[in-house]
C-alpha positions as CSV (number, residue, x, y, z in Angstrom):
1,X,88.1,95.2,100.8
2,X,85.2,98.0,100.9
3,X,85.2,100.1,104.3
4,X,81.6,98.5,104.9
5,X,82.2,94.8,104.7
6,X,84.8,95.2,107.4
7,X,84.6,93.9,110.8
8,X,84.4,97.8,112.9
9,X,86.1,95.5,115.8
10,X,88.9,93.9,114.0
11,X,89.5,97.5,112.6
12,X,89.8,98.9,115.7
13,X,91.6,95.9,117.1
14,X,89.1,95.5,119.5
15,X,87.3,92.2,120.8
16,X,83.4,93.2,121.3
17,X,82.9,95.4,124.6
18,X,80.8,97.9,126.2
19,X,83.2,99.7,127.4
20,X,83.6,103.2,125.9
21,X,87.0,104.0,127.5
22,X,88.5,101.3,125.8
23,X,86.6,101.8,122.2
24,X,88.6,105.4,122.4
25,X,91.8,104.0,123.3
26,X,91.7,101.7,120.3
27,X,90.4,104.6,118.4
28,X,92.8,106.9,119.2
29,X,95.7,104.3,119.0
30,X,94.8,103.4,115.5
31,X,94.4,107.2,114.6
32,X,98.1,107.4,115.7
33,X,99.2,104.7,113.2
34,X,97.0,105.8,110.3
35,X,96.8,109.6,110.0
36,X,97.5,110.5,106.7
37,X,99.4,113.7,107.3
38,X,102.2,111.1,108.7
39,X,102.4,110.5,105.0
40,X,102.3,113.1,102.9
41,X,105.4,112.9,100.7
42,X,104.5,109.7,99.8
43,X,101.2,110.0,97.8
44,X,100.3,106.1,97.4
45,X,100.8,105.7,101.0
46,X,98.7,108.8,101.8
47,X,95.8,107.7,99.6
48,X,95.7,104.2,101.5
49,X,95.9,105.9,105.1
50,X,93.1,108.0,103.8
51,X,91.1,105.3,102.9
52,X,91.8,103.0,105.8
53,X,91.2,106.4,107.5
54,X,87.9,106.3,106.4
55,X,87.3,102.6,108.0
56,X,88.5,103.7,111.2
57,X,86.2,106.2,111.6
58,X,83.4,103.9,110.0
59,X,84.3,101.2,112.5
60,X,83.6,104.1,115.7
61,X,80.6,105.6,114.5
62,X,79.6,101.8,113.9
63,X,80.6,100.8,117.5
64,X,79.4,104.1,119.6
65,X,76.1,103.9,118.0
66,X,75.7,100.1,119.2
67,X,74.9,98.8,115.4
68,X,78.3,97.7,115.2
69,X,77.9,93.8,114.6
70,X,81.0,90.7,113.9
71,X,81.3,90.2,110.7
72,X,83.0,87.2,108.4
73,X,86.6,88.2,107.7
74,X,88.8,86.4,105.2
75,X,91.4,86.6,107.9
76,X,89.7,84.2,110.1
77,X,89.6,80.8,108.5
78,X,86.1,78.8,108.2
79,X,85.5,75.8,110.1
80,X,86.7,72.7,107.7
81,X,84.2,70.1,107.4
82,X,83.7,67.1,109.4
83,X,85.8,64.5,108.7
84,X,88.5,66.3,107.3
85,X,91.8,66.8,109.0
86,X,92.6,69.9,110.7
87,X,96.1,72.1,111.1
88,X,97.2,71.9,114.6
89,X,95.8,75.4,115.7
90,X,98.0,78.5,116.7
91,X,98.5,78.8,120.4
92,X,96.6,81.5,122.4
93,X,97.8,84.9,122.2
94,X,100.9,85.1,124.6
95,X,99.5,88.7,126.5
96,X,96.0,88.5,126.4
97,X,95.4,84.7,126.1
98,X,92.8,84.5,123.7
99,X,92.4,83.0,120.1
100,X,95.0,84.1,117.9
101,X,94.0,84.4,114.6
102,X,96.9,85.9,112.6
103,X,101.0,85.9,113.8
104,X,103.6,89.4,113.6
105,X,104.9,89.2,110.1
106,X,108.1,90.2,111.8
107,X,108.4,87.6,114.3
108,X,105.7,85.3,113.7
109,X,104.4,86.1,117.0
110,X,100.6,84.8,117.7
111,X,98.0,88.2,117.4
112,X,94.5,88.6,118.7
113,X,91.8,91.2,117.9
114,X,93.0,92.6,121.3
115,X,96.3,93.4,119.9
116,X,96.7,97.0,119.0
117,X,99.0,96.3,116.1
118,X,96.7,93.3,115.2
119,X,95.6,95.2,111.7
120,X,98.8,95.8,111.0
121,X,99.9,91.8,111.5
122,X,102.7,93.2,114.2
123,X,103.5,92.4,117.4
124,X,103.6,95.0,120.4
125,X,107.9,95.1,120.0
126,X,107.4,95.9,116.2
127,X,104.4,98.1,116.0
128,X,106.2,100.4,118.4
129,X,109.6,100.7,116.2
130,X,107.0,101.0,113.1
131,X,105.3,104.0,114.8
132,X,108.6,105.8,116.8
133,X,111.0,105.2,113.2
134,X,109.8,108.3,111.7
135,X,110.0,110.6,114.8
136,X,113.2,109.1,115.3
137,X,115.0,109.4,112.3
138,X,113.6,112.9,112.3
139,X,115.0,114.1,115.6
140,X,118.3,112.6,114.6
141,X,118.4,114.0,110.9
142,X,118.6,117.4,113.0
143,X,120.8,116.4,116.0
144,X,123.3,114.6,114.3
145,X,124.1,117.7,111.9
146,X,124.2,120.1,114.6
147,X,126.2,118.2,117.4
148,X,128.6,116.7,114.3
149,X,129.3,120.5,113.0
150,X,129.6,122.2,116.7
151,X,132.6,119.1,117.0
152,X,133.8,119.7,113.9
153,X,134.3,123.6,114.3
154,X,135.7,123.4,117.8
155,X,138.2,120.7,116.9
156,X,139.3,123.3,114.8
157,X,140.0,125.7,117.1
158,X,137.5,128.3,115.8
159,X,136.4,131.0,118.1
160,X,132.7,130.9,119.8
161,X,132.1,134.2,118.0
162,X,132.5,131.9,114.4
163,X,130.3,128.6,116.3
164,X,127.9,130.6,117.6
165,X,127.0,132.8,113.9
166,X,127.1,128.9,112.3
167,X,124.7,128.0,115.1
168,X,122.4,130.6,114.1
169,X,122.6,130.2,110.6
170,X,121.9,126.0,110.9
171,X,118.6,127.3,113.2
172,X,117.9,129.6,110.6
173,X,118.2,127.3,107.7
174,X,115.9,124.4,109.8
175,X,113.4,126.5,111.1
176,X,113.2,127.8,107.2
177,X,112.4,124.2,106.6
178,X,110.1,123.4,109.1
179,X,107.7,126.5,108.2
180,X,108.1,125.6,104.0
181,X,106.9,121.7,105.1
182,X,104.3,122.5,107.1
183,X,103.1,125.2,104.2
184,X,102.8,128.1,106.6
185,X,101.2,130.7,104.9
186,X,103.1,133.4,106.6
187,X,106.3,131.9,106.0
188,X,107.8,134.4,103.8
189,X,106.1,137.2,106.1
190,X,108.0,135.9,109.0
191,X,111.7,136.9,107.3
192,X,110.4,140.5,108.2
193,X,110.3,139.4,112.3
194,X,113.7,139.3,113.8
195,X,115.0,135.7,114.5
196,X,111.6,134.3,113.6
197,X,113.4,131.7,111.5
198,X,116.2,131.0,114.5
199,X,113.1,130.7,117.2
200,X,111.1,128.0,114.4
201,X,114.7,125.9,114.4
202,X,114.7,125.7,117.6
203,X,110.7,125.1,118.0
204,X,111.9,122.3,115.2
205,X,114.7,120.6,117.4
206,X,112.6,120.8,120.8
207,X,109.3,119.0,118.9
208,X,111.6,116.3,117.3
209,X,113.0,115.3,120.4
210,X,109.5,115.6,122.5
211,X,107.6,113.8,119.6
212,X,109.9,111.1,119.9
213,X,109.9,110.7,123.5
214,X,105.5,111.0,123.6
215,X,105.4,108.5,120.7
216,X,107.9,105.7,122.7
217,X,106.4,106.4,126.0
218,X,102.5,107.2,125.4
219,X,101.7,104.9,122.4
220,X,102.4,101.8,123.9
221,X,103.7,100.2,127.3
222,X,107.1,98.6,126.8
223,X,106.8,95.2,125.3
């Protein structure tokens, strides 16, 4: 569906208001599920965030400017005609209590417009795991290497000399990897500054950890 045949509320998953303190919270909120750069090794996935991107920020210009106006979506079934018999409807929406117009594709749990994952077709529960999976599975691709080899060496009676030299070299070689993925231009320069690449691991472990904690605690209140 073209950006401007789109309803700017149901973008934003956001029932018609005036209020401009929640307009940015749905902005934001959806800007946290959609920003491309989440996606960037996988190209199809980044070209769609970009475009839906796009719609986002089509549906806030549309809404702060006041010419935002409700438009027909497929998702919302027409009226049948009189005389015809009509599906039992879905119940209310279970936290806000209005019209539910779609279900979690997860759960099948009723969604309205007010529902932040309501674009998505997820409930509160499973937009929260979509959005917190990739923090988590980074902090524990670097974690679980670390703590597992710091056992490992130990339970072989090494010396702290010989853990502490393969502690700096696993900073070394993640902090190498965090500066080459985010295309640093001064990466290579950096190998000239003395423990740079030890002090960008560690910068690499503490922001894995505090990414995943901010995105479980700040996106959403528990379900």
């Amino acid at each position: 569906m073209d950006a401007s045949s789109r309803d700017p509320w149901q973008v934003l998953g956001l029932q018609p208001t005036t209020d401009p303190d929640a307009v940015r919270d749905a902005y934001l909120s959806q800007v946290r599920i959609h920003h491309p750069d989440q996606f960037r090794r996988d190209p199809a996935r980044y070209a769609q965030q970009e475009e839906q991107m796009k719609a986002i920020n089509q549906a806030h210009q549309e809404i702060l400017s006041g010419t935002a106006q409700p438009r027909q979506d497929a998702s919302v079934p027409p009226s049948p005609p009189r005389g015809t018999p009509q599906e039992t409807p879905w119940p209310n929406c279970p936290v806000h209590g209005a019209r539910s117009l779609r279900a979690c594709s997860q759960c099948e749990k009723p969604l309205c417009q007010t529902c932040p994952g309501f674009g998505l077709g997820l409930c509160a529960r499973h937009l929260r795991q979509f959005v917190v999976r990739p923090y988590r599975l980074r902090a524990l691709s670097q974690w679980v290497p670390l703590l597992a080899g710091l056992g490992l060496l130990r339970s072989l009676g090494l010396s702290t000399v010989v853990m502490f030299w393969a502690l700096l070299a696993y900073l070394t070689a993640v902090g190498f990897w965090y500066l080459w993925r985010h295309r640093w231009l001064g990466c290579l320069a950096l190998l000239f500054v003395p423990y740079s690449l030890v002090l960008a691991g560690l910068y690499s472990l503490y922001t894995s950890l505090s990414q995943w904690r901010d995105a479980a605690a700040d996106l959403l209140p528990p379900p």
